[in-house]
N, C-alpha and C positions, 0 to 999 in steps of 0.2 A: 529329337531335333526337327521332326518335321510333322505335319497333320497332313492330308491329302481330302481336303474340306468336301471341295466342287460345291455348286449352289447348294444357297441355303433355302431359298424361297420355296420349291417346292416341298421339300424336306418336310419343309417346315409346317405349311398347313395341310400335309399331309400325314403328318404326327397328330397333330391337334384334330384330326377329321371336317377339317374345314375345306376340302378340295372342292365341292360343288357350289357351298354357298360362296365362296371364294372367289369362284369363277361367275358364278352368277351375277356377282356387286360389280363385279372388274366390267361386267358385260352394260347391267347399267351405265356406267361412268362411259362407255365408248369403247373398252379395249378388250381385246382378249390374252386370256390366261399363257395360254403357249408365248406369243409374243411377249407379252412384259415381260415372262423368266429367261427369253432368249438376253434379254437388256443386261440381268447381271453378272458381271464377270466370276470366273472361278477363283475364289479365294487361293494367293500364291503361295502355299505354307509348305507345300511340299513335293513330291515328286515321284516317287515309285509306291512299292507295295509294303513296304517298310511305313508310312505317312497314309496309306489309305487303309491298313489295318487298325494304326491308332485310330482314326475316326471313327472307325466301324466298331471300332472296340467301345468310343463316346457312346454314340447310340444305345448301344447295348445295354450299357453302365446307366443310364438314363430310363430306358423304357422296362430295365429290370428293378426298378428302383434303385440304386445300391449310390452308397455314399461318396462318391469320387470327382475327381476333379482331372482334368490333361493340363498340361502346362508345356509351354513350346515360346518359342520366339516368333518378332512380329517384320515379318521379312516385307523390306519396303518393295525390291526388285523383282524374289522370288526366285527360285532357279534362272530361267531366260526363257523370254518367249520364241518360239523356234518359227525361222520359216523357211522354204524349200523353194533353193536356186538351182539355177543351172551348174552352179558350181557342189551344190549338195546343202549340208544346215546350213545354216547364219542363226547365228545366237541376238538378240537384243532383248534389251531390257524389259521386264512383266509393266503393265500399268496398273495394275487392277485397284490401287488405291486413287489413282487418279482424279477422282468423283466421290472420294471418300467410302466410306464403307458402312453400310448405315446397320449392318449386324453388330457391330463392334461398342462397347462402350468403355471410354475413357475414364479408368479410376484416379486420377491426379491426388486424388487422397491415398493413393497405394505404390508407394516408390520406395524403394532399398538399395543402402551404398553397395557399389562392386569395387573392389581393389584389384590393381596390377601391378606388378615390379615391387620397388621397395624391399625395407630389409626386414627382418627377424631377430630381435633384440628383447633379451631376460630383463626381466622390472626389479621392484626391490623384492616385490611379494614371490620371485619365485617364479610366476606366470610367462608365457613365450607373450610376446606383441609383434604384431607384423604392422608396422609403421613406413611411412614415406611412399612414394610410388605413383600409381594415376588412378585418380577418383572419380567413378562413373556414378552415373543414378537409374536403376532399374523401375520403368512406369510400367502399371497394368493395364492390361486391353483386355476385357472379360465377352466372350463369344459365347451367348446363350445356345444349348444343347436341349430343344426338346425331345424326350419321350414320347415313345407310340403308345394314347390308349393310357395318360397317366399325366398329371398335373406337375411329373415330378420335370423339372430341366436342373442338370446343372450344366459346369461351368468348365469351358476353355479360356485358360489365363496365358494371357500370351503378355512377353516383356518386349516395351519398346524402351532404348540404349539415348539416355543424354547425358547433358553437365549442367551444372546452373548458368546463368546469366552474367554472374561475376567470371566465370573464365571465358568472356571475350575482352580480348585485349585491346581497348578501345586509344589506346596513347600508340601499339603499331598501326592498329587500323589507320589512325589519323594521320600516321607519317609514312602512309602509301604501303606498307606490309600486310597485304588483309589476307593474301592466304594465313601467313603467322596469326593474327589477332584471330582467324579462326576456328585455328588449328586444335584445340581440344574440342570443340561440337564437332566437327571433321572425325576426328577420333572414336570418339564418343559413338556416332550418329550410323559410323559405316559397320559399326558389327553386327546392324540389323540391317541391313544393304540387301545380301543377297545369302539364297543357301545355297550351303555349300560352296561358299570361293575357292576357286583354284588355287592348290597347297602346293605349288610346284617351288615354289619361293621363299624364303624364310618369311616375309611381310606374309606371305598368304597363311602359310602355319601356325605365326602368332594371330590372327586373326580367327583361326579356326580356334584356337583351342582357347581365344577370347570368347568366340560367342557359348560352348559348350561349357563355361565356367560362368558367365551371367547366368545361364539355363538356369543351371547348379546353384547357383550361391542363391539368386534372385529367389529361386520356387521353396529351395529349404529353407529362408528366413521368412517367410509367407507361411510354412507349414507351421515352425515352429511358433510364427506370432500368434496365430489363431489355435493352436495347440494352448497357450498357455493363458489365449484371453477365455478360452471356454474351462480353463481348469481353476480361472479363478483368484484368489487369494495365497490356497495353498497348490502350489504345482508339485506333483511326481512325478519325479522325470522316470521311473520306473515305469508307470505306465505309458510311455510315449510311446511304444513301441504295438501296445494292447490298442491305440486309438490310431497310429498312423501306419501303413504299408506305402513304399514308394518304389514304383516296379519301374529299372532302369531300360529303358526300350533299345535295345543293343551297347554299344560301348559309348555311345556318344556321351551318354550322362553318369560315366565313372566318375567322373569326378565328384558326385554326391556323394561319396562314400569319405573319400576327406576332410571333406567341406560338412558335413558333418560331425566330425570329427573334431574339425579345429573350432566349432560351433561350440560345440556342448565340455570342448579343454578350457576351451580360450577368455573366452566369454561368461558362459555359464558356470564354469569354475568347477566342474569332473575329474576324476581322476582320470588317468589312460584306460583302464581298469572297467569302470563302469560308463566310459564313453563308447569303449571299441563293446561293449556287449550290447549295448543299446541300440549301434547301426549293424550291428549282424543279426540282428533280430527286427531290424527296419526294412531297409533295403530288401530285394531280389533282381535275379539277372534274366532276362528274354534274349537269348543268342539267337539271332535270324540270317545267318549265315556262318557257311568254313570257306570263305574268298580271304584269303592272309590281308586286304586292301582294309577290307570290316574289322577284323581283329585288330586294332589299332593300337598300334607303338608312335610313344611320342619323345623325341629325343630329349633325353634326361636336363641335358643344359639350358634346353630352348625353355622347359615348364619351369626350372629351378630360379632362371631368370625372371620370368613372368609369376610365379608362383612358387617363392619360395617357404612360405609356412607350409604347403601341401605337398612339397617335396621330403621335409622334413619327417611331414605324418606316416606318406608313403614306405619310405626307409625304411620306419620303425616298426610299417606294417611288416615290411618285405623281410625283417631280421628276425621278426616273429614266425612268421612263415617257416622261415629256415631252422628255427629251434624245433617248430613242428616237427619237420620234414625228418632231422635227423633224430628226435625221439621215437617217432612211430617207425620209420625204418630200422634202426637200429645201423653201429658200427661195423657189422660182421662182414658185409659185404658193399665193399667202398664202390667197384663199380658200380653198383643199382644206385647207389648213395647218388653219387655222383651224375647219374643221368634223369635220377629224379631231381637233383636242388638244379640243374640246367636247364631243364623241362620247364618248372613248373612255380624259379624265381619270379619275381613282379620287375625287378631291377635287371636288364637282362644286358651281358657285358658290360659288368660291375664286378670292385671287389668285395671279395666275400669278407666275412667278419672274418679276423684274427682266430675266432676259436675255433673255427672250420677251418682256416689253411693249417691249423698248427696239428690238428687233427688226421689229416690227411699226411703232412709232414714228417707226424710221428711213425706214421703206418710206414712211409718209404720208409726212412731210417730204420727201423725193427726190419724191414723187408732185406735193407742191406746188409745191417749184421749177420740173416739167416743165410744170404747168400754167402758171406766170406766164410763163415763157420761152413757151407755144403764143399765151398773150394778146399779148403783145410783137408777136411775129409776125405775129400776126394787125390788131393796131393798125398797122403798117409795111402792110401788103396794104392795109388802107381809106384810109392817106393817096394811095398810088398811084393806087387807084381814084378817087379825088376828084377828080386829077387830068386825068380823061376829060372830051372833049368836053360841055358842058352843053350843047349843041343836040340831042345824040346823047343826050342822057338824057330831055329832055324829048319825043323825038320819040315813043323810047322808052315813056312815059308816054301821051301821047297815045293809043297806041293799043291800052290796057288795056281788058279786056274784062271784064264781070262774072264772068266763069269765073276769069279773073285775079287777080281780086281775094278768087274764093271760096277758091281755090288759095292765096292768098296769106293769107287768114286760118286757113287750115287749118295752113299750117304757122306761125303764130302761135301757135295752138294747142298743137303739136304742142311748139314751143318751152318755152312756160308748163308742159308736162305736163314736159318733161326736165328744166327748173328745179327744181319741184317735186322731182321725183325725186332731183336731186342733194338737194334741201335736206333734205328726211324721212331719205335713206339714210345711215345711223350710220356713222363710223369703224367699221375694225374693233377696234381699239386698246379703241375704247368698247364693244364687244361683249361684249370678252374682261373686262371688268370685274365681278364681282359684282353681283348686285341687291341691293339695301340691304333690301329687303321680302321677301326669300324666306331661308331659311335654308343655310348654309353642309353640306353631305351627304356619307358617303362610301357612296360606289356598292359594295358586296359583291361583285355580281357581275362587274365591270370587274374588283377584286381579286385575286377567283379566277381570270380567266383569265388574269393579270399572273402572278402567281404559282405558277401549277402546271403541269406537263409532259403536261397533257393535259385538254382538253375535251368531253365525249363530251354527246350528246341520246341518246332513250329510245328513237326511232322514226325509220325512216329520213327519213318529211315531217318530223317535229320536227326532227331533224339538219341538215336542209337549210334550216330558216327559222333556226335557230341563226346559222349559215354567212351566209345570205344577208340575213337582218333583223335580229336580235336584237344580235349582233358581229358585223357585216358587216367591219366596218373592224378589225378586230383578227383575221379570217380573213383577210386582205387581207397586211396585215404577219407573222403565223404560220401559214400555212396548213397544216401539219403538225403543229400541235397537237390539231386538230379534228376527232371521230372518230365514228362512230353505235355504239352497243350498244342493240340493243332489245332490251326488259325482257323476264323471262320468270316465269314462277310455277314453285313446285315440287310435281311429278308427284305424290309420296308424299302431303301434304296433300289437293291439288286433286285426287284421282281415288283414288290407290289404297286413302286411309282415309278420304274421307267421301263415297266413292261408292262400297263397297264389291260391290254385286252388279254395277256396269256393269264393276268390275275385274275379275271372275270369266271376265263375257263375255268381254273384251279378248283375257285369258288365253289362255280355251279358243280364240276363235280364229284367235289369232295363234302359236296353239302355246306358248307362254312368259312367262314373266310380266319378261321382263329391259329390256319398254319402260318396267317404273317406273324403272328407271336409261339405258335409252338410248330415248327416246323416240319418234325415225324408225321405232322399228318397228312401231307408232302406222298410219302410212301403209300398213301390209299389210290394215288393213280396207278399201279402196277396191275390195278385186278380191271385197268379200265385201256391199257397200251394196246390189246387189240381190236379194240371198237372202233366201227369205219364212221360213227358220226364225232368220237372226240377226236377221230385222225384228221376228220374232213376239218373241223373250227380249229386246231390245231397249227394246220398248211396255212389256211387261210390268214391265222395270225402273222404268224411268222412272216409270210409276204408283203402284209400292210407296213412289219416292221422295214421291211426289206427297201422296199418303194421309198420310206423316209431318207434311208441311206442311199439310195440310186441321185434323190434331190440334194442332197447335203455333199455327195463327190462330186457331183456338177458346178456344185458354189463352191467347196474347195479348191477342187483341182482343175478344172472345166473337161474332166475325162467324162465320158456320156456310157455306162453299163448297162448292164441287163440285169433285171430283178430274177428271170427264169434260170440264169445261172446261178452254180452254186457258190453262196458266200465264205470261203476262207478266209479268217482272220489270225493275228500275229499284232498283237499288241501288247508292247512291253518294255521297259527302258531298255537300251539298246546294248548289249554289251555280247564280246565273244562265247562265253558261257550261255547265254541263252539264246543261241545257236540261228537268228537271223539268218546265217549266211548258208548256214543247210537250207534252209527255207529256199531261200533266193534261189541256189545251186541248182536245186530240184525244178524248180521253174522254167531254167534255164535249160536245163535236159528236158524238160518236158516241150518247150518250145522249139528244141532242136529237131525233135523225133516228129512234133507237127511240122515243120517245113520240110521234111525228108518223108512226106508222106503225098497223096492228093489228097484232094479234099473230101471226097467220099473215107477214102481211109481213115481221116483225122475225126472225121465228124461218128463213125463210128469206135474207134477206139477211145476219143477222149472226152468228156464229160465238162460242160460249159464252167467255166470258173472266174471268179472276181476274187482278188488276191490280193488282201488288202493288210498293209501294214502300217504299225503306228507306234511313235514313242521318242524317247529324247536319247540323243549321246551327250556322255559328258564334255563340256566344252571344250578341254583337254585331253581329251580319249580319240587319238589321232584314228586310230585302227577301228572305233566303232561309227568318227565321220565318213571313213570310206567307205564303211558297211552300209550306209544312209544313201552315198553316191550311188555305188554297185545298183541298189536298190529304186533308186529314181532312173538311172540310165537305163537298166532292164526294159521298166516301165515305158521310158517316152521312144524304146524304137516297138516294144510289141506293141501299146495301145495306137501304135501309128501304122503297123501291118496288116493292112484290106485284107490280105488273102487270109490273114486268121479272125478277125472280126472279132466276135460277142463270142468266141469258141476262147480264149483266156487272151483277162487285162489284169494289170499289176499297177496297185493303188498304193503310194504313201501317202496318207495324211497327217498336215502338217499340225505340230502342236498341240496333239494328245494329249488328254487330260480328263478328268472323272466327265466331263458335259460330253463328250466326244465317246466316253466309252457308254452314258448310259443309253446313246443311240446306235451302237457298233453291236453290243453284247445281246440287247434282245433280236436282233437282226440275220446273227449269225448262224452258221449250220455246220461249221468246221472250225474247231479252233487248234492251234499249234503251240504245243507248252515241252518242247524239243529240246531243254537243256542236256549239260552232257551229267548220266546219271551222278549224285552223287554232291550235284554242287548247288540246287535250287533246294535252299533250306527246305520251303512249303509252299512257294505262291498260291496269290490267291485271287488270279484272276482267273485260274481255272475252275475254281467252285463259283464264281462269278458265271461266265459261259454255260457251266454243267446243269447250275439251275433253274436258267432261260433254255432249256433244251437243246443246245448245244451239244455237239460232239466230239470229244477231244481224239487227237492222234498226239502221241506222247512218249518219252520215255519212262523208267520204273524211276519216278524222280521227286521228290517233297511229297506234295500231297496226292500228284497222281497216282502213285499205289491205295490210299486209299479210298480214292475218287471209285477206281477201278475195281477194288473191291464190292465197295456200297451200290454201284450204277449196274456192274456184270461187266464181265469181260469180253462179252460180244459184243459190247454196247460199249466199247473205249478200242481204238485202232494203237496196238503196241509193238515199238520198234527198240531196237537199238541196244547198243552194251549195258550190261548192269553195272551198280555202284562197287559191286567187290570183284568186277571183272580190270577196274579203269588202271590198277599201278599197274599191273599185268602187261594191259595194252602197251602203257607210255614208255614199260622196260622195254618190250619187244620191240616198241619202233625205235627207242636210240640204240639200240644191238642191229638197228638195219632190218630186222627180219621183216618188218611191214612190207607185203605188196600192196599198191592200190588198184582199186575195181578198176577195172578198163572204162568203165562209162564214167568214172568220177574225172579221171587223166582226160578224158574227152572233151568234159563240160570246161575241164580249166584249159586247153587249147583252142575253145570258143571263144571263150570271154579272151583268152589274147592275141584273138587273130581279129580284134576289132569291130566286131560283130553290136559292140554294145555303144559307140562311138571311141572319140580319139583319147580318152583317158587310160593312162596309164597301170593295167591293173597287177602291175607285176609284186608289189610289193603284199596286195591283199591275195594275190594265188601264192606266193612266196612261202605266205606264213601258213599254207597247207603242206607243205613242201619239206625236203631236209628232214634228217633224225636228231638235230640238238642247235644248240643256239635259242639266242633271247629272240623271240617273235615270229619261231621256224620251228618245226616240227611237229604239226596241227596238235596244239597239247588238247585242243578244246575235242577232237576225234572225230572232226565233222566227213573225213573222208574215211572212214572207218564205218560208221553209222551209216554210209551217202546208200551203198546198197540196198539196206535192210529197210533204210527210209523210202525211196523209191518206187520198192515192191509192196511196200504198206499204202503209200498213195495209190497206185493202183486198184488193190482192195478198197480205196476207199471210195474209187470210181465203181468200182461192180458195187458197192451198198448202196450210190447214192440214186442210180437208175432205177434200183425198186423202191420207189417212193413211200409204199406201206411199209417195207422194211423198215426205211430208214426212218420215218415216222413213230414209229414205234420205239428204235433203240432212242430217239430223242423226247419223248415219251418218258421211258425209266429212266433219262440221264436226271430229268424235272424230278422224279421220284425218290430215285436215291440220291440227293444232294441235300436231302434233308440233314444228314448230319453235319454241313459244313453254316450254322447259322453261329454266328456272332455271341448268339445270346446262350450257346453251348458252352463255346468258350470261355466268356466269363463267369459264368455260375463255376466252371471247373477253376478258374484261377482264385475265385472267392473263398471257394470249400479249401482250396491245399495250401494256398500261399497265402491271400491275403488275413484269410479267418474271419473273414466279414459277411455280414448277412442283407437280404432285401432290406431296407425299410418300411414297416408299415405305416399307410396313407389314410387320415380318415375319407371318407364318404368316397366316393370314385377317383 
């Protein structure tokens, strides 16, 4: 759904090794290179880490040679450009198409129908037809992709959303109705509007799950066309699956998997048979998150409406599924039965087939006769007994004792609780029923992994809670579907063009400059981290970076820093899981204990700091706009307190984005990747930072464990709960047992004794607060961790005063980040999933 572009221009004739003559001509004509690439805007395609690993994955796929293509939507709006008020975001609208887009070229010869609504109706031949409904036209936007060091480019096809020219309605127009005479280009036009619209609304949902079905329908009628014009006369569709791989970039583009489906029934004229083997041998799944928001369910009526042939297919997948389920587990044991087809349905609060409830049905009934036959029994044993001596019973009696009788009411007791127990505990018959009060959903991600010939997580812990939590019971049944790729960035972006003098370094002393394409050789700086002449050009770089950013928060924000201070960054879409608001917290006790200090004290104890945050909240995401406020009010009363000065300022900049991070990341000297273990699939803005020399402070969290690994763990600041510590946690605190740190209770009586100005911060210390309820009882653990974080920052003040020290662990962080290059990645997705190789180029 999204690509995460940022400029093309330098990219680009820095691919082609054209950056000096480049600059040289620009110099003739009168201008200079820096300033013209400030001119072009960031392509709006996408938004987080999700959208800038696809691109990097481009690159990759391009400068490794390899046969591929990205396919995405051509978003007019864009997410929203953000800017920072007094009030916190303001969202408006992206321009960046404004002035047109001169990367982009228009294929008007490359359009394919999309359907929506409409019915599902049998022909004479037998065949399904999905007829009537509303008819869009999918155009191509092709976005050339050069390679580093290789002639090869391909191609980003992005679909931009119309209708022809016969659907304006030119007899309303004329009689004063022109919204109506518009109204299908209206239609038509706004599914490429913006990513991600807000799905709070039924209009916003069908719109979502319009644009994710142009995606879909638009890129596999493009696959298959150019599949069958290179195969010619005679096509096999057997080998379709031997020439095409289509790797689904999270849940967004499940719907390929039907759409597929109803391609090669519908059309093409396949059986079921040899349709469903050719997309399960097509298709693969990239899961890049366990946030249940990602895992997307789409309610069964809303698709069934809008798409009803794919609801059809769906079903038929979902009935198949459940033949599985119950062949490979077998009948023996209904409870497993039964928590695996509820697990691990597609159709989720659906009824089951007929031959499953009768199944189950049967078992009660067999259940009940065994029990009337145990009654029976058991009536036959107490007439016998009856028949025992009554002297012998009464003697019996006689010589009951109070223990006896306490004994004997206990298991009366004991009795009434298993009564109970039978009478509350449901059939399972009745389990398996629908709830009339919840909505009938189809699971996406259960789909994708129904469906595709491979599974893979971003990060080896993500892989493994995939495997073991997420699809536990669908590893169980396929476990050779299930694979790890951890993500990688590419070298040429992240280092060699927008860190341009740490490259030089690199260079000189690794003798060669050929780690922008093999990056292990990255790791020959290790034998070179305590030398005081690469420490001394090192500093030096880093500071020139530094200086850019001191000029660039003056033109953003008009806050005036210090380059001699240490750079902290936090740059990240905004959300409670990636723990901003621990950030801030910390800040915040760190600024309490400098005003509770003199100035001698403070300037001894605490280490100069620029705290610099960056990133978007969803426009709808109320709880991570306040997180945004929180975050600027901190800001505008410390950068306004004389008595603490250049000793710690707190920077949001507004409107982050790849142009924003490729001057942040070589600049920085601390970065903050503080999720709560457990729930950051891999990020990868931390291999971004790690291998500009950057330092992370972190949890055991995606790919920081094995950032932490490969860099040494002296050389990575690690705090906080583990991932198999977190259900633990959240029991003990709805049981009450959580105390909180006395210093974290402290920092949230700051912030609400008005200390930050007049806003209201009851609701964002609330939701640290309380052991249950929706938006209460810190699920994300930030007061939990708040200790452990704290004392880590500290440490990370005693490293940063010895400057060789710290020079050094930033040193081997550049070293060991060799393994996180792009070009790792996909060679490993080549080899396992797609089965594809380099292609060979003649001459260079």
């Amino acid at each position: 759904m999204e690509f995460l572009q940022g400029r093309a221009l330098l990219n680009a004739i820095g691919n082609l090794e054209l950056s000096g003559p480049y600059a040289e001509a620009l110099t003739r004509l009168g201008h200079d290179l820096e300033s013209v690439a400030r001119e072009e805007p960031d392509a709006a395609l996408g938004n987080g880490g999700l959208g800038r690993l696809a691109s990097c994955f481009l690159d990759s796929l391009a400068t490794l040679n390899y046969p591929a293509w990205g396919y995405g939507l051509r978003y007019k709006y864009g997410l929203f450009k953000q800017n920072i008020t007094k009030d916190g975001q303001e969202e408006v609208a992206e321009n960046w198409l404004e002035m047109g887009n001169p990367w982009e070229i228009v294929r008007n010869d490359i359009s394919y129908p999309v359907k929506f609504y409409g019915k599902v109706v049998s022909g004479s031949d037998g065949n399904k037809h999905w007829i009537g409904g509303e008819d869009i036209t999918a155009v191509a936007y092709d976005v050339p992709i050069p390679g580093y060091k290789t002639k090869t480019t391909i191609n980003l096809r992005l679909w931009s959303t119309k209708v022809s020219p016969q659907e304006f309605d030119l007899s309303a127009y004329n009689a004063g109705e022109h919204s109506k005479a518009y109204e299908a280009h209206t239609n038509a036009e706004k599914i490429c509007y913006v990513l991600y619209p807000g799905d709070e609304s039924r209009e916003g949902k069908i719109l979502r799950l319009k644009q994710q079905y142009t995606l879909c329908s638009a890129s596999l009628q493009d696959i298959i066309a150019r599949f069958e014009r290179r195969s010619g006369r005679s096509v096999n569709w057997n080998e379709f699956p031997e020439k095409v791989a289509v790797q689904m970039n999270d849940t967004h583009p499940t719907l390929c998997i039907p759409e597929l489906m109803r391609i090669l029934i519908d059309i093409k004229g396949m059986s079921w048979k040899e349709a469903w083997d050719i997309t399960q041998r097509t298709v693969a799944y990239t899961n890049h998150t366990v946030l249940p928001e990602a895992l997307e369910k789409w309610n069964f009526e809303l698709m069934q409406t809008l798409l009803p042939r794919h609801v059809e297919i769906i079903e038929m997948i979902d009935k198949e599924l459940i033949d599985t389920i119950v062949s490979e587990c077998g009948t023996e044991d209904l409870d497993l039965l039964q928590k695996k087809l509820k697990e691990m349905r597609i159709l989720d609060n659906f009824e089951f087939p007929a031959s499953v409830m009768e199944l189950f049905l049967k078992a009660e009934e067999s259940s009940a006769v065994d029990s009337d036959l145990e009654n029976e029994i058991k009536n036959e044993g107490d007439e016998i007994i009856d028949e025992v001596d009554e002297t012998s019973t009464k003697e019996a009696e006689s010589v009951n004792t109070e223990e006896d009788k306490e004994d004997k009411e206990d298991e009366e007791d004991e009795e009434t609780e298993e009564t109970e127990e039978k009478v509350i505990k449901p059939k399972r018959s009745e389990l398996l029923k629908p709830n009339p009060k919840l909505p009938a959903v189809v699971r996406m991600a259960n789909l994708c992994v129904v469906g595709g010939r491979a599974v893979n997580g971003v990060a080896e812990i993500h892989s493994e809670i995939v495997k073991q939590e997420v699809f536990n019971e669908f590893y169980k049944l396929w476990p050779e579907k299930f694979q790890n790729k951890t993500n990688g960035v590419t070298p040429r972006r992240w280092i060699r063009f927008c860190n341009p003098e740490l490259s030089k370094i690199i260079t000189q002393w690794t003798g060669t400059d050929d780690w922008v394409l093999d990056t292990e050789k990255l790791a020959e700086l290790r034998k070179f981290a305590d030398n005081e002449d690469l420490q001394t050009e090192w500093r030096a770089a880093k500071r020139n970076n530094k200086l850019k950013v001191v000029s660039f928060i003056k033109e953003k924000t008009g806050y005036v820093v210090s380059p001699d201070a240490m750079f902290d960054i936090q740059v990240k879409r905004i959300h409670e899981y990636k723990r901003q608001l621990l950030n801030i917290m910390g800040i915040v006790y760190r600024y309490k204990k400098m005003k509770e200090m003199s100035a001698e004290e403070r300037k001894a104890k605490f280490v100069p700091r620029v705290c610099i945050f960056g990133g978007k909240a969803f426009a709808t995401y109320v709880q991570a706009k306040r997180i945004v406020k929180f975050i600027t009010d901190v800001g505008a009363t410390i950068n306004h307190d004389a008595e603490i000065g250049n000793l710690l300022k707190v920077v949001f900049i507004p409107d982050y984005n790849v142009s924003v991070a490729e001057l942040l990341i070589p600049a920085s000297e601390l970065s903050q990747h503080i999720s709560t273990a457990g729930m950051e699939a891999s990020g990868t803005s931390n291999m971004k930072f790690s291998m500009n020399g950057c330092i992370l402070i972190g949890t055991l969290d995606g790919a920081n464990v094995e950032i932490r690994e490969e860099v040494g763990e002296e050389n990575f600041f690690l705090f906080g709960a583990r991932a198999h510590e977190i259900a633990d946690l959240r029991k003990e605190r709805a049981e009450g047992k959580f105390v909180p740190d006395p210093r974290f209770e402290e920092v949230k009586a700051y912030v609400r004794s008005g200390a930050f100005g007049p806003y209201n911060y009851n609701e964002l210390m609330g939701s640290l607060e309380g052991n249950e309820g929706f938006g209460r009882a810190d699920y994300f653990l930030v007061g939990k961790d708040f200790p452990s974080y704290i004392e880590c920052q500290e440490e990370v003040d005693e490293a940063y005063r010895d400057q060789k020290r710290w020079t050094r662990m930033s040193i081997l962080n550049t070293a060991g980040s060799f393994k996180f290059s792009s070009d790792r990645t996909i060679h490993e997705y080549a080899k396992d999933i797609w089965n594809i190789k380099p292609v060979e180029l003649p001459g260079k």
